[in-house]
N, C-alpha and C positions, 0 to 999 in steps of 0.2 A: 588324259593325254594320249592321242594317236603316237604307237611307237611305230616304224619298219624299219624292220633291220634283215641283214645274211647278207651271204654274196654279191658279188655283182652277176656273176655267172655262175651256175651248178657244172663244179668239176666234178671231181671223182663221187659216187654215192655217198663215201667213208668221209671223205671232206665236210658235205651238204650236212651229215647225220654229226660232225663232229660239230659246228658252227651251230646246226639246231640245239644241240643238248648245250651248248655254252651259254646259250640266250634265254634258258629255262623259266630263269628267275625275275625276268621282265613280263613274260604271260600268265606268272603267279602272283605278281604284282597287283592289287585290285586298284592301285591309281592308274595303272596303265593300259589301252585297247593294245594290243600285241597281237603283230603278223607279220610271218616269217615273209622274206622276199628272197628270189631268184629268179634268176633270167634262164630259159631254155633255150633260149637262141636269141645272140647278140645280134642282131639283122645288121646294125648300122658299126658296125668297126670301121674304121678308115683303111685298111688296107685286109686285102683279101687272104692274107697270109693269118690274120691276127682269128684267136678260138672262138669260135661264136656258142659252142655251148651244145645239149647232147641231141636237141631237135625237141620237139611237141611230143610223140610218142614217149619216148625218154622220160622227159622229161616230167610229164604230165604222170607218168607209174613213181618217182621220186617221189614228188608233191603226195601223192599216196599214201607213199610207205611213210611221209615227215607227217601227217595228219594221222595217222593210226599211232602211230607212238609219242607224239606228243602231245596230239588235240589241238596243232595250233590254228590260227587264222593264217590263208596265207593270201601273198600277192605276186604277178607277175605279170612283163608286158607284152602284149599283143601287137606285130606289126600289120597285121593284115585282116579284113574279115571275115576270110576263110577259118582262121582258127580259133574265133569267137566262140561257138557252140560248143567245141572241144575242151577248149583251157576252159571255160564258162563251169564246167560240168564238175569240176576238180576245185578249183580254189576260188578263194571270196570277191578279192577284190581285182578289177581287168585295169592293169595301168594302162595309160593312150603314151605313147613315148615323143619325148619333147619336139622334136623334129614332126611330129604327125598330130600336133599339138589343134589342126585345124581340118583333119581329114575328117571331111564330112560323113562319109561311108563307113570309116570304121568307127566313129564317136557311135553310130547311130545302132551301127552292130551291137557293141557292147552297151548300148542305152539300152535295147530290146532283151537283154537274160536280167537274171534275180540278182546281179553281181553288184556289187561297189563299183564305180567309174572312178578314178584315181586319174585326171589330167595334166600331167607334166607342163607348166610356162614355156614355151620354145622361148632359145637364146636370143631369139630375135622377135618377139612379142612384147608390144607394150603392154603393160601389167591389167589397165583397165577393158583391154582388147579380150580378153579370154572369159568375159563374162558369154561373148559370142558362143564358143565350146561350151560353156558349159548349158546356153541356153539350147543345142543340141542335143543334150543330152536331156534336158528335162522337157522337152514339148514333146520328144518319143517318149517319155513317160509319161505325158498327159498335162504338166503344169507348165504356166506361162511367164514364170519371171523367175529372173534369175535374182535372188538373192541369198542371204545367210541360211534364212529359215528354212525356205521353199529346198534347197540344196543339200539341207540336212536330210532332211525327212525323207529328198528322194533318192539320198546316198550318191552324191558327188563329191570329190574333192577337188582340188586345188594343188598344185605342189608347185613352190619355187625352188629354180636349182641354179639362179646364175642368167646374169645377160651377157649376148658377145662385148667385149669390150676391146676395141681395133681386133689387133691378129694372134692369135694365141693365147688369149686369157680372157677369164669371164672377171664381173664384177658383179656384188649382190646389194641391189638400191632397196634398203630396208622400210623405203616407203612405200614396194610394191607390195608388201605383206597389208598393210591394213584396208589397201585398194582393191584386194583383189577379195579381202574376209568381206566386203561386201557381196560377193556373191554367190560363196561357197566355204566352206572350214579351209583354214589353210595348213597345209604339212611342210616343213621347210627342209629342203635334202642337202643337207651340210655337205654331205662329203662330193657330190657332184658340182656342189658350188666352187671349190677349189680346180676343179679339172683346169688342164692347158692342153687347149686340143691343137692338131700341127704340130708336133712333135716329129717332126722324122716318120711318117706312118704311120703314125697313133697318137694316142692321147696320154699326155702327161699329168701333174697334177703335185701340189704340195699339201698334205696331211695333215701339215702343222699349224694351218690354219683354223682348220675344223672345230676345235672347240670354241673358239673367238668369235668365228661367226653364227655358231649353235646358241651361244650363251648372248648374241648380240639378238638374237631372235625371239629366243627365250622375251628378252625384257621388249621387246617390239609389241611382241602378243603373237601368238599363232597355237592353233589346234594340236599340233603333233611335229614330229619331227623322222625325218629320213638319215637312215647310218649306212652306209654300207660296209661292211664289216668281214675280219678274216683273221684264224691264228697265225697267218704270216703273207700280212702284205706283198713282200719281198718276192712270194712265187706265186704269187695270184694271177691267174689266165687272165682276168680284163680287171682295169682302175685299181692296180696295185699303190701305184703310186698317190690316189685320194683317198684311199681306206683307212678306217680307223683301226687297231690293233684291240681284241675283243679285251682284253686286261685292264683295254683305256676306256672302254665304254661306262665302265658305271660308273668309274667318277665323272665325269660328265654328264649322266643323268643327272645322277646328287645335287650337282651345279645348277642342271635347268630348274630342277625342281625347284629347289629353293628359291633360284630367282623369280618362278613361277606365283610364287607363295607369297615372295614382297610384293611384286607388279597387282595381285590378286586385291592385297591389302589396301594398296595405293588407291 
């Protein structure tokens, strides 16, 4: 099982370094693929006021210091393909962020290093449309069809995180999960699923949803799963409000698991 979890954004160093040592025991895990995730720069916040995070230099010597001291896998996203070769050189997998879910230029950038392509669903993509993206990425890698196998092998994923639904809230069609395992491993990011964006100059979001729709995933079927996580919600620089509370995360694995294990049996 694909896990990623941390921040939404890398605040303080001591922060990043507090949240990696809390997620230890998920990369010691041998049922779980585990890799740290952080933003070094939120490009897309709604208002210009809101933290974007400490920049790519920054950012990219953190990811560093988190892989020397923990060994772990890590992921983060890229808005541009100027900063392909750069983040490329540092961490494993290059997220494509949902909004840029079809940028031709940048999918192609990050098709072209040794990285993981990690595809975000934009809110407003129909689910069978993104076989498109991902066939972007694998014909710069040489192969011609998009599906399950061909997209393992050539290291793509998939990730659902919510469609618009009217004005201020997403809704997540758990039939986009099996439509989309057609043509790539799918990761399901619970906690972005909950977001309500338009908020007064940002993006809101309810938390308490998150395991409902993790555990409704869980029994759908999908590859791995997306957490974004923090020891206090409450003062978190970006998606404080859709984060999960790191205390709450592993029961909630226990849950997937399990239900992992009946659906397995079924």
């Amino acid at each position: 099982m694909i896990l990623i979890a941390g921040p939404c954004v890398m605040e303080s160093e001591e922060n990043v370094m507090r949240i990696a040592e809390s997620l230890k025991r998920y990369d010691e895990d041998d049922s779980i693929d585990f890799y740290f995730k952080a933003s070094f720069d939120k490009a897309n916040r709604t208002s210009l006021q809101s933290y974007r995070g400490p920049g790519l230099e920054e950012g990219m010597r953190v990811f560093e210091k988190v892989k020397e001291r923990f060994g772990y896998k890590t992921l983060t996203d890229v808005h541009e393909s100027c900063q392909v070769p750069d983040v490329a050189r540092v961490v494993d997998v290059l997220q494509i962020p949902a909004f840029l879910c079809r940028q031709t230029d940048l999918l192609i950038a990050a098709a072209e290093t040794d990285c993981i392509v990690n595809i975000k669903k934009g809110q407003f993509m129909v689910p069978a449309d993104m076989q498109y993206s991902v066939l972007k990425v694998l014909k710069t890698r040489g192969f011609e069809s998009a599906d399950y196998d061909t997209s393992k092998k050539a290291g793509v994923w998939l990730t659902e995180r919510g469609s618009t639904f009217g004005y201020g809230n997403l809704v997540v069609d758990m039939r986009a999960l099996p439509i989309m395992r057609q043509f790539a491993p799918v990761v399901f990011d619970a906690t972005h699923s909950v977001q309500m964006p338009g908020q007064g100059g940002k993006t809101g979001g309810d938390s308490s949803f998150v395991p409902y729709l993790a555990r409704a995933a869980a029994a759908t079927g999908v590859d791995g799963f997306f957490f974004e996580t923090h020891f206090d919600p409450s003062v978190a620089l970006s998606d404080g409000p859709n984060m999960i509370r790191l205390e709450n995360l592993d029961r909630l694995i226990g849950q997937i698991k399990a239900i992992r294990e009946i659906v397995e049996v079924c």
